[in-house]
ZADO-1210 file (C-alpha; in nm, 4 decimals, padded with zeros to 6 digits):
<atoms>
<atom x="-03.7560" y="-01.0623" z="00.7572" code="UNK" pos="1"/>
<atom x="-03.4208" y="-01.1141" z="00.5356" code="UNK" pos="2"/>
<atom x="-03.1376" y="-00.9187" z="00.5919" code="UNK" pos="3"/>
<atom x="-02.9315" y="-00.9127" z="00.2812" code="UNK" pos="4"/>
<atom x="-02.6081" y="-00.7734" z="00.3239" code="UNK" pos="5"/>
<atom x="-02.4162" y="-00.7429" z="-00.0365" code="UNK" pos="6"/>
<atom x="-02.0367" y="-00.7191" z="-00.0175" code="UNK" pos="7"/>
<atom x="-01.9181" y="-00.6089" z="-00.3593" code="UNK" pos="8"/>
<atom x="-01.5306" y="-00.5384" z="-00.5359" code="UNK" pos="9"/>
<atom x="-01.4241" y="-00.8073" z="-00.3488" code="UNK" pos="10"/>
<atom x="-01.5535" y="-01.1848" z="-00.3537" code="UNK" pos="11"/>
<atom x="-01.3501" y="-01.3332" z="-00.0026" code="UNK" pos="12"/>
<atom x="-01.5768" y="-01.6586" z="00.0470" code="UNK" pos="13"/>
<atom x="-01.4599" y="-01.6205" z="00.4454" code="UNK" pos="14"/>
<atom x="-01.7969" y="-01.3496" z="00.4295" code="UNK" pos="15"/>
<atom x="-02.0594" y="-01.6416" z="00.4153" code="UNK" pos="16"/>
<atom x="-01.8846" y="-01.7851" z="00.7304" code="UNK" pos="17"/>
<atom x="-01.8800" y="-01.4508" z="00.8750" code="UNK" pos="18"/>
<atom x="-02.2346" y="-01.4124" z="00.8466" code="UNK" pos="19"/>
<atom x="-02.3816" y="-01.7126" z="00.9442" code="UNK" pos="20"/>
<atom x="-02.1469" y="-01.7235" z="01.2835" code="UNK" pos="21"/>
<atom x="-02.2451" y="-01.3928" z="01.3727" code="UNK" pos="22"/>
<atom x="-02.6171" y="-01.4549" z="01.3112" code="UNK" pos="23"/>
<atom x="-02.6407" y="-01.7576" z="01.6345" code="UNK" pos="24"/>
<atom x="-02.6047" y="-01.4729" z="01.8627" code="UNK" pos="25"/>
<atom x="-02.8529" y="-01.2524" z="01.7189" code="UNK" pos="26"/>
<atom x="-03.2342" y="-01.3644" z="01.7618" code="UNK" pos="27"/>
<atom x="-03.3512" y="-01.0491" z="01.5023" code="UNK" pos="28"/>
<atom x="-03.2002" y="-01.2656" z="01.2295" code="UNK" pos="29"/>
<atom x="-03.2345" y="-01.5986" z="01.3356" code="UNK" pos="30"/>
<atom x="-03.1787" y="-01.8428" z="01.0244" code="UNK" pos="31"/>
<atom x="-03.2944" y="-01.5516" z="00.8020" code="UNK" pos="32"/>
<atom x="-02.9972" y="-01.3740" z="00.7639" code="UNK" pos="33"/>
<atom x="-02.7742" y="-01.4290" z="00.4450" code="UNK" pos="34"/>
<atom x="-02.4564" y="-01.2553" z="00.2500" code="UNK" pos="35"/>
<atom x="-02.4411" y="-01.2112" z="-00.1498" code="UNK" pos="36"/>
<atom x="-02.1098" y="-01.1133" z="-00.3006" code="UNK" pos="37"/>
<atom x="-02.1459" y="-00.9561" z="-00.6156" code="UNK" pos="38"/>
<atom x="-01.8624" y="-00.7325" z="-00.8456" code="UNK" pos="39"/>
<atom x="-02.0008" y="-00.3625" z="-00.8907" code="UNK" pos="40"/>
<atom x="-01.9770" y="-00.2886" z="-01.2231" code="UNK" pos="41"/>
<atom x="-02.2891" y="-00.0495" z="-01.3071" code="UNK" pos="42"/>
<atom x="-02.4423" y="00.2188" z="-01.1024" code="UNK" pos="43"/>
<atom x="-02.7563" y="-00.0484" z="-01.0835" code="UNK" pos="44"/>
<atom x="-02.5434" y="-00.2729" z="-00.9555" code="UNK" pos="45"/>
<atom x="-02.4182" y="-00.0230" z="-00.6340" code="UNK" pos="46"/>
<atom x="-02.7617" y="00.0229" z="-00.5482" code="UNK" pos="47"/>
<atom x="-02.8361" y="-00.3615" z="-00.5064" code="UNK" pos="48"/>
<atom x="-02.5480" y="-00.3459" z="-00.2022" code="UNK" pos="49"/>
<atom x="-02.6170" y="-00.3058" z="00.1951" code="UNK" pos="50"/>
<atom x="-02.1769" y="-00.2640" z="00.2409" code="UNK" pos="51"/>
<atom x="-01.9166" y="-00.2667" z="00.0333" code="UNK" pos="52"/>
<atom x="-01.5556" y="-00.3790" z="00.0163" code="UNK" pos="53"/>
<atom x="-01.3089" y="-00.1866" z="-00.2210" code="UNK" pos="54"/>
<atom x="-00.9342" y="-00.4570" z="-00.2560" code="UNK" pos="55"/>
<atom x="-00.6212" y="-00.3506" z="-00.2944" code="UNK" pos="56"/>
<atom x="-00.4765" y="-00.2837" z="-00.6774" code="UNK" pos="57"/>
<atom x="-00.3908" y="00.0265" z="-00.8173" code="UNK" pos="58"/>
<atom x="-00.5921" y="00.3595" z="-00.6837" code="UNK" pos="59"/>
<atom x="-00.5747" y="00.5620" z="-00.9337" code="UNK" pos="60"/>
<atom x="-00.7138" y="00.2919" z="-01.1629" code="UNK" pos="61"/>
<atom x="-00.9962" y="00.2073" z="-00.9358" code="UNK" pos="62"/>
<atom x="-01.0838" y="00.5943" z="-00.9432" code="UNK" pos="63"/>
<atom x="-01.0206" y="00.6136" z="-01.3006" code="UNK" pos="64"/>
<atom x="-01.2158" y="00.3060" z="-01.4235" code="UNK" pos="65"/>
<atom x="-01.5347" y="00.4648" z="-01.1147" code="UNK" pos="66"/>
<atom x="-01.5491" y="00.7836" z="-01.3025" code="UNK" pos="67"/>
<atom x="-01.5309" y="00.6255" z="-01.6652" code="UNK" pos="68"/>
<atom x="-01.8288" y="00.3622" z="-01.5701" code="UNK" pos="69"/>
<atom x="-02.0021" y="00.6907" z="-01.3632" code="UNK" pos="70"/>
<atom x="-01.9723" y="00.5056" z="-01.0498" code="UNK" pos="71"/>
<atom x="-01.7906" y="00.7946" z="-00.9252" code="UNK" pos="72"/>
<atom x="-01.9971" y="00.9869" z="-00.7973" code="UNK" pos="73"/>
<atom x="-02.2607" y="00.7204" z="-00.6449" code="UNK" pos="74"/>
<atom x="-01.9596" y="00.5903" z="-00.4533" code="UNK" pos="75"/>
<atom x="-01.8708" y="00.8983" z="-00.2650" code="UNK" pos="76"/>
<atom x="-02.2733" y="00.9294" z="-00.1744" code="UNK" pos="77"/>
<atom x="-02.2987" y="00.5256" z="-00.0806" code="UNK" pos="78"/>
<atom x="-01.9834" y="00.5940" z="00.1661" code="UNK" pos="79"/>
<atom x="-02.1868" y="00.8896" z="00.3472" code="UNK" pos="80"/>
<atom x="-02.4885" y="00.6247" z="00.3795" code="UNK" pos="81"/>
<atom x="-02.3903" y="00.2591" z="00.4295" code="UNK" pos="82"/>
<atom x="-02.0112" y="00.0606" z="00.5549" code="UNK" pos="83"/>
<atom x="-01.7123" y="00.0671" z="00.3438" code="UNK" pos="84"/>
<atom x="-01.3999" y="-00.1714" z="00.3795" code="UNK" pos="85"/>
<atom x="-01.0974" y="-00.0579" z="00.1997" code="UNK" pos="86"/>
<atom x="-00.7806" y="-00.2249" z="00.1724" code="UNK" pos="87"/>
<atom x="-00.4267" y="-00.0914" z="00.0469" code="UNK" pos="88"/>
<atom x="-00.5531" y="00.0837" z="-00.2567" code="UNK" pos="89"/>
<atom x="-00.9193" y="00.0945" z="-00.1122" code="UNK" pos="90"/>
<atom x="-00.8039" y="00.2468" z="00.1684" code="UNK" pos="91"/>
<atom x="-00.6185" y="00.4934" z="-00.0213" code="UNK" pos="92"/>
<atom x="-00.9662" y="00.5554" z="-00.2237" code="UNK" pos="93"/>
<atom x="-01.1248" y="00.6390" z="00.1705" code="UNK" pos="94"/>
<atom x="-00.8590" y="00.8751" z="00.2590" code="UNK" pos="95"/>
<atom x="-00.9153" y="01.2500" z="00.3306" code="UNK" pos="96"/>
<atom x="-00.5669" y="01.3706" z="00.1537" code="UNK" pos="97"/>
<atom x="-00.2888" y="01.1511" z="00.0202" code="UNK" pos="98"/>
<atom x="00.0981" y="01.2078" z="-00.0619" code="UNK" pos="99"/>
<atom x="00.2742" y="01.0694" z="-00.3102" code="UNK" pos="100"/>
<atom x="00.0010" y="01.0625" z="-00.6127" code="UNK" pos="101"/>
<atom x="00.0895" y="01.0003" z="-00.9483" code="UNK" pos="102"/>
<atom x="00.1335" y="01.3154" z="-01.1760" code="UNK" pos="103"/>
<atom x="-00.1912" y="01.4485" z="-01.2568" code="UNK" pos="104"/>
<atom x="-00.2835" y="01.4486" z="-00.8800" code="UNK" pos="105"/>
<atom x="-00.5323" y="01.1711" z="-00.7023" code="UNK" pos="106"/>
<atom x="-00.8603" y="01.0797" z="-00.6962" code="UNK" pos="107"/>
<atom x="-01.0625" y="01.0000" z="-00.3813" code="UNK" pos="108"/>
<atom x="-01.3920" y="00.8879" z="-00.2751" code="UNK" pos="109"/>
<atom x="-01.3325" y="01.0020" z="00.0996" code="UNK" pos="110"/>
<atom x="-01.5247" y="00.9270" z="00.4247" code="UNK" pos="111"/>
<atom x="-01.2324" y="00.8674" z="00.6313" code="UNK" pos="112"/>
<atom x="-01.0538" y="01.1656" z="00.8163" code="UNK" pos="113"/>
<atom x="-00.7023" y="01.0326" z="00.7411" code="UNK" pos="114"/>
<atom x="-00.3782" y="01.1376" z="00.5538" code="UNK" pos="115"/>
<atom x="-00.2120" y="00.8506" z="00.3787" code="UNK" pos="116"/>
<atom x="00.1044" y="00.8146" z="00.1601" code="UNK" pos="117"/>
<atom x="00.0846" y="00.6019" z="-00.1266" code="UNK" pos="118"/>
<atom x="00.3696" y="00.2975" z="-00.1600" code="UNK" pos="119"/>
<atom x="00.4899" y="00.4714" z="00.1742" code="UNK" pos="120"/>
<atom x="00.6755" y="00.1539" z="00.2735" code="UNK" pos="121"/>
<atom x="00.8386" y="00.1252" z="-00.0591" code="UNK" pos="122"/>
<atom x="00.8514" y="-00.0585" z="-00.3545" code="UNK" pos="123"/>
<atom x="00.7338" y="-00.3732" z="-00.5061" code="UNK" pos="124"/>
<atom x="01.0352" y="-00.5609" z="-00.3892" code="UNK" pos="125"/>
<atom x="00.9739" y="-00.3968" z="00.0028" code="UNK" pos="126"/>
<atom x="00.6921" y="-00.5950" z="00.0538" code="UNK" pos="127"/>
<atom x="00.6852" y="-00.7401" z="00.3551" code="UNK" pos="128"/>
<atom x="00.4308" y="-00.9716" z="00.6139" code="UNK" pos="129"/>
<atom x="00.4496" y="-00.9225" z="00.9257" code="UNK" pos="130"/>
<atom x="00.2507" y="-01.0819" z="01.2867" code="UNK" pos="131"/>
<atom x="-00.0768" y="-00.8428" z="01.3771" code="UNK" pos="132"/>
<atom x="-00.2100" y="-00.8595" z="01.7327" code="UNK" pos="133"/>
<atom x="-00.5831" y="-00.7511" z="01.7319" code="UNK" pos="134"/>
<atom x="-00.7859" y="-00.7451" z="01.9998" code="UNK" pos="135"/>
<atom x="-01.1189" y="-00.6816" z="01.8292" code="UNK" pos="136"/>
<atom x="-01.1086" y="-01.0333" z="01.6376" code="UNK" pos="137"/>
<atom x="-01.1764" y="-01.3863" z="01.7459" code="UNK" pos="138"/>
<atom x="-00.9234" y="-01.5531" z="01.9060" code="UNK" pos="139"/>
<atom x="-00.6565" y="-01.2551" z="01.9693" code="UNK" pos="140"/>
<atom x="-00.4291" y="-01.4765" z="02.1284" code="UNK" pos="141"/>
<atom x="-00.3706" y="-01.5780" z="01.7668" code="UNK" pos="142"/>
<atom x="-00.1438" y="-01.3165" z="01.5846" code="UNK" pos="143"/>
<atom x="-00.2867" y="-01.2046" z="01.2201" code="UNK" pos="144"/>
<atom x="-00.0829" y="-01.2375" z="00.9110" code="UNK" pos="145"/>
<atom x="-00.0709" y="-00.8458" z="00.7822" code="UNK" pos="146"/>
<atom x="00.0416" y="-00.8974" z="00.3817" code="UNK" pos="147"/>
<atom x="00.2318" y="-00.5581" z="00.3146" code="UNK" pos="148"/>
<atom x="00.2454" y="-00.5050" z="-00.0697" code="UNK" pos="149"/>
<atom x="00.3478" y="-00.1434" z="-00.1737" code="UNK" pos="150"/>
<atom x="00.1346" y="-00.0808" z="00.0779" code="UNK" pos="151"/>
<atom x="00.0813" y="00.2567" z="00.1942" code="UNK" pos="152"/>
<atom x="00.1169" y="00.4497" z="00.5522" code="UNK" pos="153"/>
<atom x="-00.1206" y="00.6373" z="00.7207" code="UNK" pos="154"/>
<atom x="00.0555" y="01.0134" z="00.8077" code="UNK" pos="155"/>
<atom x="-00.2151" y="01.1282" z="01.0687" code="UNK" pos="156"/>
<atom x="-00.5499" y="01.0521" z="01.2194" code="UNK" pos="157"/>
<atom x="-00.7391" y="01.3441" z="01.2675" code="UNK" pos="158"/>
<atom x="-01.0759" y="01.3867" z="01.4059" code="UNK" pos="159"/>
<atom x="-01.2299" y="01.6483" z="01.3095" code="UNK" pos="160"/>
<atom x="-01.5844" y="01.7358" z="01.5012" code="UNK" pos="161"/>
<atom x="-01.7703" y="01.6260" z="01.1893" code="UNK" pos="162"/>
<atom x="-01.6439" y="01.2788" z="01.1910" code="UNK" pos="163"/>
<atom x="-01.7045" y="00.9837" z="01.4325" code="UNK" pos="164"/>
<atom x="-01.4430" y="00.9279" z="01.6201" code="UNK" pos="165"/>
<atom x="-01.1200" y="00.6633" z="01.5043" code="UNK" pos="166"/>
<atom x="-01.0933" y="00.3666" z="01.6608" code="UNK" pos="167"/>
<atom x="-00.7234" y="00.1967" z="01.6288" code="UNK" pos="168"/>
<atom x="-00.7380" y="-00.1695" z="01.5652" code="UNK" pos="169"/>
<atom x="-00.4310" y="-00.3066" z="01.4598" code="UNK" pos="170"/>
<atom x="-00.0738" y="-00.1713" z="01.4973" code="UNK" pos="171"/>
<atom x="00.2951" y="-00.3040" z="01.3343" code="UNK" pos="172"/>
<atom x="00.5056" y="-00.4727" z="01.6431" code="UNK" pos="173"/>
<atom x="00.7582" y="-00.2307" z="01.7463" code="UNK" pos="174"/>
<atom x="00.9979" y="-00.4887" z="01.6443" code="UNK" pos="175"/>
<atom x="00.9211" y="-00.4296" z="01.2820" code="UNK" pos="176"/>
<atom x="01.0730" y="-00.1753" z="01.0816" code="UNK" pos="177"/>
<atom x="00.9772" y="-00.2137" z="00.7140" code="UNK" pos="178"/>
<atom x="01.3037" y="-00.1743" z="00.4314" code="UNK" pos="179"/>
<atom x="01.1931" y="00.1909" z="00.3345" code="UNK" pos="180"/>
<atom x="01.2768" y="00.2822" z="00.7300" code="UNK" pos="181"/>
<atom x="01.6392" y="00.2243" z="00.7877" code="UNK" pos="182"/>
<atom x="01.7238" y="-00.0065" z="01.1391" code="UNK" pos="183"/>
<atom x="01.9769" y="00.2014" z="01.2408" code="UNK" pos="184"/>
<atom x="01.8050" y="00.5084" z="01.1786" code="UNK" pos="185"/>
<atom x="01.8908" y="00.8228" z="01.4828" code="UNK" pos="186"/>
<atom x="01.6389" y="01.0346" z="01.4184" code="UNK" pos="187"/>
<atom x="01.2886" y="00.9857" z="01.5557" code="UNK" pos="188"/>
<atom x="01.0825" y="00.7775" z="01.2800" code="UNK" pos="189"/>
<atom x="00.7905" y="01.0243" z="01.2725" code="UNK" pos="190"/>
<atom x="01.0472" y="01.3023" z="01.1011" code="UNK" pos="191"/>
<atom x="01.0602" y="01.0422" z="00.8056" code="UNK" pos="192"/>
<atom x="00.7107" y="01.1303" z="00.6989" code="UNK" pos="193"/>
<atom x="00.6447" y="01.4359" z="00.8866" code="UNK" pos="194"/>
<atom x="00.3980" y="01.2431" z="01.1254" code="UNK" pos="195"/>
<atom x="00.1434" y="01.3763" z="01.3686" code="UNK" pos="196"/>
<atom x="-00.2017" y="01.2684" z="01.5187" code="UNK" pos="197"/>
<atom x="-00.4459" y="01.4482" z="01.6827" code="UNK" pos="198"/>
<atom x="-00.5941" y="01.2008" z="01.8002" code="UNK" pos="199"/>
<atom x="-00.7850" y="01.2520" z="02.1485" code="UNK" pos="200"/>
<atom x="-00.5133" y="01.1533" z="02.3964" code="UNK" pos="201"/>
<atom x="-00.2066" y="01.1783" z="02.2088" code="UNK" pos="202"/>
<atom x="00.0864" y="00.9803" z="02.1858" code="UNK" pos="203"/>
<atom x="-00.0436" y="00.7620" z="01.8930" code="UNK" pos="204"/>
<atom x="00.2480" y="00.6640" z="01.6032" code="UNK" pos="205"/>
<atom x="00.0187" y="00.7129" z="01.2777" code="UNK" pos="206"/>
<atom x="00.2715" y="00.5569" z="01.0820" code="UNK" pos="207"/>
<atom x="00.2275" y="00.1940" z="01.2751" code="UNK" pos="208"/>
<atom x="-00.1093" y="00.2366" z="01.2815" code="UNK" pos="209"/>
<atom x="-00.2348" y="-00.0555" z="00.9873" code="UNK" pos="210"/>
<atom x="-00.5809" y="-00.0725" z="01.0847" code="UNK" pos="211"/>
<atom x="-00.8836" y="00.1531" z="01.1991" code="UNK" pos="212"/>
<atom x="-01.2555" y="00.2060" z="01.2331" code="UNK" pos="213"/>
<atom x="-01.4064" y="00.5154" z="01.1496" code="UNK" pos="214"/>
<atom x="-01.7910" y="00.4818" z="01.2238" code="UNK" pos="215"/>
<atom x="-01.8940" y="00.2678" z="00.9576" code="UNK" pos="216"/>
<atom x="-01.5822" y="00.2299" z="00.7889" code="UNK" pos="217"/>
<atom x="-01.2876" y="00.0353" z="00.7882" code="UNK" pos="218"/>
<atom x="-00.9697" y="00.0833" z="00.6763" code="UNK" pos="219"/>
<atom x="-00.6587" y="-00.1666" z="00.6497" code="UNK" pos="220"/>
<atom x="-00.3073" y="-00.0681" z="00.5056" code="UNK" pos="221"/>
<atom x="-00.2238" y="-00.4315" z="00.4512" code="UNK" pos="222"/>
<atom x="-00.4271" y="-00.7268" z="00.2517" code="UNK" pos="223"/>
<atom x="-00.6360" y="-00.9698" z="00.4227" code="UNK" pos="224"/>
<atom x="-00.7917" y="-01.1466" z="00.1504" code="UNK" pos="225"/>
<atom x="-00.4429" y="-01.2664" z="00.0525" code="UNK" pos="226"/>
<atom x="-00.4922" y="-01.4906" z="00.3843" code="UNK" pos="227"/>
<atom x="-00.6853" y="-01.8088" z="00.4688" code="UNK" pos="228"/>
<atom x="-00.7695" y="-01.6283" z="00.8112" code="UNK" pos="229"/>
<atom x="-01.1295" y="-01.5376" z="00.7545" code="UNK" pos="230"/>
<atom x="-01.1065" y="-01.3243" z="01.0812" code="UNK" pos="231"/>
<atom x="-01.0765" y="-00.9476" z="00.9553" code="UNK" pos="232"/>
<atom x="-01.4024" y="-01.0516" z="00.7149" code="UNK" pos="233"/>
<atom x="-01.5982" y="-01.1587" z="00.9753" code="UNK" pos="234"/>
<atom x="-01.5430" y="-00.8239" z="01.1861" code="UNK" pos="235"/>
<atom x="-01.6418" y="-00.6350" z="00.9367" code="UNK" pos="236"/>
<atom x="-01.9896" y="-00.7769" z="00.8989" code="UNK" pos="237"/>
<atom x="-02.0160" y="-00.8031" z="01.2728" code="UNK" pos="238"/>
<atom x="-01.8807" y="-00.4605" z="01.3533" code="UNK" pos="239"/>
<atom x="-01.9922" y="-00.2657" z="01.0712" code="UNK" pos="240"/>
<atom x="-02.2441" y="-00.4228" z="00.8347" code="UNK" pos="241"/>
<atom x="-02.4980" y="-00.5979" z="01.0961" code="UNK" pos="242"/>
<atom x="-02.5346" y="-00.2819" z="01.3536" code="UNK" pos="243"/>
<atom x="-02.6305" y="-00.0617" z="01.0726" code="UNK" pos="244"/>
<atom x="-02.8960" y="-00.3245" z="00.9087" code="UNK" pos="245"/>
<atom x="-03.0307" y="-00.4050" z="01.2595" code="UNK" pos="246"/>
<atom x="-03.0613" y="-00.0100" z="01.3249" code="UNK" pos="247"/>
<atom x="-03.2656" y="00.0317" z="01.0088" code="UNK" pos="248"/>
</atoms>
């Protein structure tokens, strides 16, 4: 049997690596197994896809251009069915709510129980990059390059009884405090957003929080197709594309 996984809205080549390392350890796919990246640009062309992978850009675009091509509404029913991946602007597109939309409010595609604020770090000229550690990838003695660009910040994880639960899997350094959070700041840095989490447990900072798993989703704040570190990719497809194809 061929497992087919298509990855679509974004065309990282790191995904045909992914694949085909992740496929020695698993005797159900053997030398069978293979990854097609295609764009989405039809409703037809949604249907062809196993997972899909929504980049960073502008959101409200994205949403605008979905409903225009009537891709809207298929998206919000693939996300209920099969693995999404956004980043910056896709993960916007996966939030629950969102602060900080343009006039005219914001469109989402959901699946994610999040709150997120839109450039919440700042500008175009607060970009920033800063050193990931992440224990869920290969090699996490190796520190991930997180590419900040307007990027937004998450306000709260909430789980909800109807959701799977949120798995945190990346984090800023504490040592990092982005331009649009001033360093010699007294008050507490969640009253700068209004910040709160509920997750189980407690304690969790929603605003460092850059990364998460939801289920089959995934959600990062930051871009990692703007790297040469193929290592984000490839958890994807092993965390969240291959479990659900192998469970089918």
């Amino acid at each position: 049997m061929v497992y087919t996984v298509v990855i679509v809205y974004d065309s990282h080549p790191a995904l045909q690596g992914a694949f085909a390392e992740h496929q020695k350890s698993q005797e159900r796919l053997e030398s069978n197994g293979e990854v097609k990246v295609v764009q989405v640009r039809t409703k037809e062309d949604l249907d062809k896809c196993d997972a899909l992978v929504i980049p960073g850009g502008e959101s409200t675009t994205i949403a605008l251009l979905a409903r225009l091509s009537g891709l809207l509404d298929p998206l919000k029913e693939f996300i209920k069915a099969k693995p999404v991946w956004g980043t910056c602007a896709g993960a916007i597109l996966l939030s629950k709510v969102v602060t900080g939309a343009k006039k005219g409010g914001q469109e989402l595609l959901g699946g994610m129980s999040v709150t997120i604020a839109r450039n919440g770090w700042g500008s175009q000229v607060e970009s920033f990059e800063a050193p990931l550690e992440v224990p869920g990838l290969k090699n996490p003695e190796d520190p991930f390059s997180g590419v900040f660009i307007r990027a937004p910040v998450l306000l709260s994880l909430d789980q909800p009884p109807e959701y799977p639960p949120i798995q945190v899997i990346a984090r800023l350094p504490e040592n990092v405090v982005p331009h649009a959070i001033p360093s010699d700041a007294t008050e507490p840095l969640e009253t700068w957003f209004g910040i709160n989490s509920n997750l189980e447990g407690g304690g969790e900072d929603p605003k460092r929080v850059v990364a998460i798993r939801q289920g089959r989703h995934l959600l990062t704040t930051f871009h990692p197709e703007l790297t040469r570190d193929n290592r984000f990719h490839e958890y994807f497809v092993r965390e969240c594309v291959i479990p659900g194809l192998l469970s089918t």
